[in-house]
C-alpha positions in Angstrom: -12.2 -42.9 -80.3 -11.9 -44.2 -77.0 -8.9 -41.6 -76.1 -11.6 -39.1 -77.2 -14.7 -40.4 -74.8 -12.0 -40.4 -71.7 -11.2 -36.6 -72.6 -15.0 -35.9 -72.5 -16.0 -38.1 -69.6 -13.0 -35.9 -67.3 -13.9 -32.5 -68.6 -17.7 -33.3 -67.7 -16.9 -34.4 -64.3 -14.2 -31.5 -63.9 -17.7 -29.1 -65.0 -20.1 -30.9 -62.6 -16.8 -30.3 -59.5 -17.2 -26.5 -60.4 -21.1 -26.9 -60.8 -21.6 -28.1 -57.1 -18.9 -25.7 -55.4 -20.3 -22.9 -57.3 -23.7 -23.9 -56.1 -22.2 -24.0 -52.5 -20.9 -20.4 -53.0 -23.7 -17.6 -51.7 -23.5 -14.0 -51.6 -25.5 -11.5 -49.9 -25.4 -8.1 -49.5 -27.4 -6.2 -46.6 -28.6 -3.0 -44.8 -29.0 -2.6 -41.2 -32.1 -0.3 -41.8 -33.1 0.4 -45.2 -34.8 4.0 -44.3 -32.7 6.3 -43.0 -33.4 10.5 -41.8 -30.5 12.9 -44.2 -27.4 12.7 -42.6 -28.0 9.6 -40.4 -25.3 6.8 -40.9 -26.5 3.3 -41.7 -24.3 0.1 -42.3 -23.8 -2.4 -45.6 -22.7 -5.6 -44.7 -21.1 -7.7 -47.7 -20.9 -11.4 -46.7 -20.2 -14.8 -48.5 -20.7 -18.1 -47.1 -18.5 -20.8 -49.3 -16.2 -24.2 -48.9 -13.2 -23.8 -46.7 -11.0 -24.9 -49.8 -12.5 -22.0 -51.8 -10.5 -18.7 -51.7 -12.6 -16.0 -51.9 -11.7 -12.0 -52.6 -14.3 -9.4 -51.6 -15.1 -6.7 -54.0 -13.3 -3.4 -53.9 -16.1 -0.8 -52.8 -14.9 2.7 -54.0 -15.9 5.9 -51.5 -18.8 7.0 -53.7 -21.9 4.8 -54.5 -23.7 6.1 -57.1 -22.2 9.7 -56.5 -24.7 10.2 -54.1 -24.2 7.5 -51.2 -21.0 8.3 -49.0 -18.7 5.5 -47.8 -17.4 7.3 -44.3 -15.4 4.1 -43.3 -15.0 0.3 -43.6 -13.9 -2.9 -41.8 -11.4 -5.7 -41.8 -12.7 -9.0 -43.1 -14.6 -11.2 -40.1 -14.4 -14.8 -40.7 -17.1 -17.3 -38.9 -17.3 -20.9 -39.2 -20.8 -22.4 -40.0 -22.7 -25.3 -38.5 -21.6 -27.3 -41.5 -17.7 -27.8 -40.9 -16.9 -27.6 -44.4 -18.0 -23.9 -44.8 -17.2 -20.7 -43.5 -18.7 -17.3 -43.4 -16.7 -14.0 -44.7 -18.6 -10.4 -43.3 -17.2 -6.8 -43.8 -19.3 -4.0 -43.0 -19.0 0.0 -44.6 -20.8 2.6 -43.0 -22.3 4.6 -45.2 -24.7 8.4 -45.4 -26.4 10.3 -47.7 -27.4 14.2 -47.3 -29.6 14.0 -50.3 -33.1 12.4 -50.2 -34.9 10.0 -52.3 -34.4 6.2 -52.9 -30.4 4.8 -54.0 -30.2 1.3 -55.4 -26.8 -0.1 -54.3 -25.9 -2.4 -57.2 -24.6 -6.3 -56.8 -20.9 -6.6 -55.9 -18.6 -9.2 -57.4 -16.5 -11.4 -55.6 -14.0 -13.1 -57.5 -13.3 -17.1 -56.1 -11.0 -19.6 -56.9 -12.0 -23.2 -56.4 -8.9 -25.4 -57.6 -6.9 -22.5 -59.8 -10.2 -21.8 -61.5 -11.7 -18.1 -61.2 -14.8 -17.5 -61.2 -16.8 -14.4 -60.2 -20.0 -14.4 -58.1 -22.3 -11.6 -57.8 -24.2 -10.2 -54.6 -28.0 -9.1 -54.7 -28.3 -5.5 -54.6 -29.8 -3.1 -52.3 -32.2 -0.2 -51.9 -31.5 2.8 -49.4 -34.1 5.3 -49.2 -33.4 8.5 -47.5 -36.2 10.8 -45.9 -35.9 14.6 -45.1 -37.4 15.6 -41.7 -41.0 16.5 -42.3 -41.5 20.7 -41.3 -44.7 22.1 -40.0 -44.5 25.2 -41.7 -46.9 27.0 -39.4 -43.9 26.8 -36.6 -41.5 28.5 -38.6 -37.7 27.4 -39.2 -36.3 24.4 -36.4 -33.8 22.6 -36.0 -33.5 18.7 -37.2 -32.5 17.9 -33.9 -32.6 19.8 -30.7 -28.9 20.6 -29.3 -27.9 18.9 -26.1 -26.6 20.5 -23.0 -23.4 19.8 -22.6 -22.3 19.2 -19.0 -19.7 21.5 -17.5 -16.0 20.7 -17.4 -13.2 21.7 -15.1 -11.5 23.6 -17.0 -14.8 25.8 -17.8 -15.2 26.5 -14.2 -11.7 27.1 -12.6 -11.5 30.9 -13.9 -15.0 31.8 -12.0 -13.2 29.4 -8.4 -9.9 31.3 -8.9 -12.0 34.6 -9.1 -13.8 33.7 -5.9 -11.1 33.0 -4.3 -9.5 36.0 -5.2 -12.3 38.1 -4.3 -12.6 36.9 -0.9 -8.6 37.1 -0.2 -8.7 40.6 -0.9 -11.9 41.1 1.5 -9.9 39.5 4.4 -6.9 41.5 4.1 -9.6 45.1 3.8 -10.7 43.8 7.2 -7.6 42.3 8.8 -5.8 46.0 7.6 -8.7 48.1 9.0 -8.4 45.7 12.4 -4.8 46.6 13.2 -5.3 50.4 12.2 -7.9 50.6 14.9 -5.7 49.2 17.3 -2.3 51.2 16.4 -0.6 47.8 15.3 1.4 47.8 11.9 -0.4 45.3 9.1 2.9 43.1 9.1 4.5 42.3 11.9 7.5 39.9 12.5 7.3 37.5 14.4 8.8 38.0 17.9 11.7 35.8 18.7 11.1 33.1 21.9 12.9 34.9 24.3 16.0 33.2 26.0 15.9 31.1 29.2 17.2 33.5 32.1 19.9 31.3 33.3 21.4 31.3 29.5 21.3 35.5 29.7 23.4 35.2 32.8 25.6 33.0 31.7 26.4 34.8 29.0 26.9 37.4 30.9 29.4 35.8 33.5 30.9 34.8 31.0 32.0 38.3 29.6 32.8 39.3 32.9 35.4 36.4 33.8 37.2 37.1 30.4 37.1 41.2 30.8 38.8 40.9 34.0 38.5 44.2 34.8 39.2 43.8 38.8 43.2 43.2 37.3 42.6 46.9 36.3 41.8 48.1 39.4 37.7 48.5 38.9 36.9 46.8 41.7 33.7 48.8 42.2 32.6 48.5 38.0 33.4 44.3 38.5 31.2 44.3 41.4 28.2 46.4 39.8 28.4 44.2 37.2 28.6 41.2 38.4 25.2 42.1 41.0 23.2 43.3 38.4 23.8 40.2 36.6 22.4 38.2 39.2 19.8 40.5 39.9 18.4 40.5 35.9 18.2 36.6 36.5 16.7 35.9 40.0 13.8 39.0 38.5 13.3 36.8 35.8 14.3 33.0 37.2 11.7 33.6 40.5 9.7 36.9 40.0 11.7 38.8 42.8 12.0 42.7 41.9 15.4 42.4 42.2 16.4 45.4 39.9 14.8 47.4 42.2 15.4 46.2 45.8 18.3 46.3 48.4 20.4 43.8 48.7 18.8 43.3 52.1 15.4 43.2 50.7 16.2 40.8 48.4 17.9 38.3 51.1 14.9 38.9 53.2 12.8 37.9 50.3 14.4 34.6 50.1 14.9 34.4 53.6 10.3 34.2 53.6 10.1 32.0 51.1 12.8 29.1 51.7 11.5 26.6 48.9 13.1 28.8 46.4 16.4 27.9 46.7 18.6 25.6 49.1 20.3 26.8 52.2 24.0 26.5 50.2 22.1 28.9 47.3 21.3 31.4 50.0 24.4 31.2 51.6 26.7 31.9 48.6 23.9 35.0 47.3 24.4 36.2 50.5 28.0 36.6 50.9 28.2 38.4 46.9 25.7 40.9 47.9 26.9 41.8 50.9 30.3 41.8 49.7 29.8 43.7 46.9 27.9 46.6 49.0 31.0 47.0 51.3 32.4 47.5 47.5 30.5 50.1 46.4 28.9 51.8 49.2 32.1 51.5 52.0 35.0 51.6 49.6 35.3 47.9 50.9 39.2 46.7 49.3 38.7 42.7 49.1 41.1 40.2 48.5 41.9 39.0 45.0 40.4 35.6 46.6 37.1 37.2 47.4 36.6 38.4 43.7 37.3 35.1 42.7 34.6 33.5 45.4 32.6 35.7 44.1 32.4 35.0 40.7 32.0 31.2 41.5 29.2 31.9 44.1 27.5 33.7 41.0 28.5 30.8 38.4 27.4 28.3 41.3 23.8 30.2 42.0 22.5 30.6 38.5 23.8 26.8 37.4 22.1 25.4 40.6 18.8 26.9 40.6 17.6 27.1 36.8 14.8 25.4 35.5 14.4 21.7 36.4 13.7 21.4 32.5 16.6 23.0 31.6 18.7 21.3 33.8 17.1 18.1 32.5 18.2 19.3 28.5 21.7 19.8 29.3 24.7 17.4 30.9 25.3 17.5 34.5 28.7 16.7 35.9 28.4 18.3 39.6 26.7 16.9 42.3 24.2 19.1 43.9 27.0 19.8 47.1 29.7 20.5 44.5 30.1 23.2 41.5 32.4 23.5 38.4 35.5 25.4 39.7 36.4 28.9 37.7 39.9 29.4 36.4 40.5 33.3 37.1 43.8 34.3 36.5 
């Protein structure tokens, strides 16, 4: 008997346990607006407030409510703890649509619980969604539910119509640049001239051929000489301006002779005595010494290296003093 009373004194207090959890234990379900326009999305929210210790599943919601409410995606579970420390809060949300009107009742949900290895089920309270079609004036005729929206331009929209621009006025410019240089007899393409050498390079290049040529050894005394004043003539006509190409050789000392800045009194002295020489060569059948033609040819090397440019003598390594010059080797 008294075995008996123990057996029913701990299954009524193991009842009363469940009884005060399960009162503890509240499910709600809601709607973030209950009206909604066809095709406008609206969310259910399936919560549960319950004791920490109690483990709690949600409901599984399928994608079809009622075969006319859509379920177009759902949440993860947000847990929230409550002012009371012993509970918590469980939400998951589901958005959901309709494209049919009228008025959808969204039935309870079950969440199953388990409060010490007992399970138990507890239900939600249900919903209503009502959905509304957009009300037509019929004396306007057919619209739209919804006027469309501008949509703004993009890059990608508008490049073709720059490029074309672009294009359009390239091929202006070249009409008119072509039409430009047929009016003044000048071909549409030109090269670019090349930047023309510095004279005292030109003559030393050209002393240069002379010296290996040699062609005094051969007896053209008179072709060595021609040469050698015509070099120096092409660079003092470019070097100072002098129309040496086309003057004497006494017209051309006498124009250094008036202006005596242009070169020092050794300069003059050493032009002088080529020219001169090489007119007794050509013009009196003059027969100099082999050391003449080699004076020469270092007056001429010594005259073009001492009077060039001040900025070209500046680019380039100077080893002579201005009394002294770099001795030729003719053989």
């Amino acid at each position: 008997m008294q075995l008996r009373l123990k057996i029913l004194f701990l299954f009524t207090a193991i009842l009363i346990a469940g009884t005060t959890q399960a009162q503890r234990i509240k499910a709600t379900a809601s709607l973030d607006s209950a009206n909604i326009l066809i095709g406008d999305q609206v969310k259910l929210f399936l919560e549960v407030d319950h004791p920490k210790d109690v483990n709690v599943q949600f409901p599984a919601v399928p994608d079809t409510i009622n075969s006319l409410i859509e379920v177009i995606s759902r949440s993860g579970v947000d847990t929230f703890e409550l002012d009371d420390e012993a509970l918590m809060k469980q939400i998951q949300s589901y958005t959901i649509t309709s494209f049919d009107s009228g008025s959808y009742r969204i039935p309870p949900y079950w969440f199953k619980i388990d409060v010490d290895g007992t399970i138990d089920s507890i239900p939600s309270n249900g919903v209503t969604l009502n959905v509304y079609t957009m009300q037509i004036d019929t004396t306007k005729g057919p619209t739209d539910i919804k006027m469309p929206y501008d949509a703004p331009l993009t890059l990608k929209e508008v490049t073709p119509y720059i490029l074309g621009v672009i294009l359009i006025g390239a091929i202006i410019f070249f009409l008119l640049y072509s039409i430009k240089r047929k009016k003044n007899n000048k071909p549409i393409f030109a090269r670019p001239a090349k930047p023309k050498e510095p004279a005292h390079i030109i003559a030393l290049r050209e002393l240069d051929r002379i010296k290996t040529e040699k062609v005094w050894q051969k007896g053209k005394t008179k072709q060595y000489y021609s040469e050698l004043t015509d070099t120096l003539r092409g660079y003092i006509e470019d070097r100072f301006g002098i129309r040496a190409m086309e003057q004497t050789s006494d017209e051309t000392i006498e124009s250094f002779r008036r202006q005596k800045g242009l070169v020092s009194d050794k300069n003059f002295a050493n032009l002088t005595q080529l020219l001169q020489t090489a007119d007794l060569v050509k013009f009196a059948k003059y027969q100099p010494l082999p050391d003449d033609d080699n004076l020469s040819l270092v007056n001429a090397y010594f005259f073009v290296n001492d009077t060039k440019k001040e900025e070209q003598k500046k680019a380039e390594e100077k080893t002579d003093n201005d009394d002294s010059v770099e001795e030729v080797e003719i053989k």
